[in-house]
C-alpha positions in Angstrom: -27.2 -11.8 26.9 -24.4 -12.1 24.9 -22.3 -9.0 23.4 -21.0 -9.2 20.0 -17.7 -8.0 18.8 -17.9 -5.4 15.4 -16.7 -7.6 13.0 -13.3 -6.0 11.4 -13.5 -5.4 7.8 -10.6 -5.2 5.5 -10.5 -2.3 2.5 -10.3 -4.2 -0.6 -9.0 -1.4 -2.4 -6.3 -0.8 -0.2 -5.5 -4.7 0.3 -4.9 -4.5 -3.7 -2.4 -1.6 -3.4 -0.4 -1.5 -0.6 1.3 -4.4 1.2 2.6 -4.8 5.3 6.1 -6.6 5.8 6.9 -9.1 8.6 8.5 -6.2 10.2 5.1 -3.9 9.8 6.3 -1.6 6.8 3.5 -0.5 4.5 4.8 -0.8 0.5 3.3 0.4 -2.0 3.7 0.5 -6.1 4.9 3.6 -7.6 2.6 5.8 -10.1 3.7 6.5 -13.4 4.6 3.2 -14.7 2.4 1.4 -16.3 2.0 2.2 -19.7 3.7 4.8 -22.1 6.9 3.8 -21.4 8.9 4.7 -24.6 8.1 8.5 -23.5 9.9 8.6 -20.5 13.4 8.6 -19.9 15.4 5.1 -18.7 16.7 6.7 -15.6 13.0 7.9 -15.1 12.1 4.2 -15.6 14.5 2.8 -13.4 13.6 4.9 -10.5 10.2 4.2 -10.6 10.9 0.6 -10.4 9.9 -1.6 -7.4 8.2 -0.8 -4.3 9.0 2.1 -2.0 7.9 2.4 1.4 4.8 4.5 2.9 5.8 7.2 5.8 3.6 9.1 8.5 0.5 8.8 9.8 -0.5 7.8 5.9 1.4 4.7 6.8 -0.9 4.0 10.3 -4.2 4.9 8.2 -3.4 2.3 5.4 -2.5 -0.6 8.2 -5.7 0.3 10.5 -8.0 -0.4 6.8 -6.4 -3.7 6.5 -7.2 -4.7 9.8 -3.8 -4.5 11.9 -4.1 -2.2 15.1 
């Protein structure tokens, strides 16, 4: 008979949040920005800007759901 592999499934959820660079970083979006904005401060703004980078073994957890070993 022939054996089966599992078939690898990818976290939806997680593929909508976080995103792996070429060089295997795990990004994510910062909390705290979307919407009422005019309450917090510019600097506040500013530094919740862009995409920061995920560290630790939170980082290996998030790239094992979206399928990279």
């Amino acid at each position: 008979m022939k054996t089966t592999s599992k078939r690898l499934r990818i976290r939806k959820s997680v593929s909508s949040r976080f995103e792996v660079t070429k060089n295997g970083v795990v990004l994510r979006e910062s909390s705290f920005h979307r919407h009422l904005r005019r309450t917090k401060s510019k600097k506040q703004l500013r530094r919740l800007k862009g995409k920061h980078p995920v560290l630790g073994r939170f980082a290996l957890k998030v790239k094992r759901m979206l399928g990279f070993r």
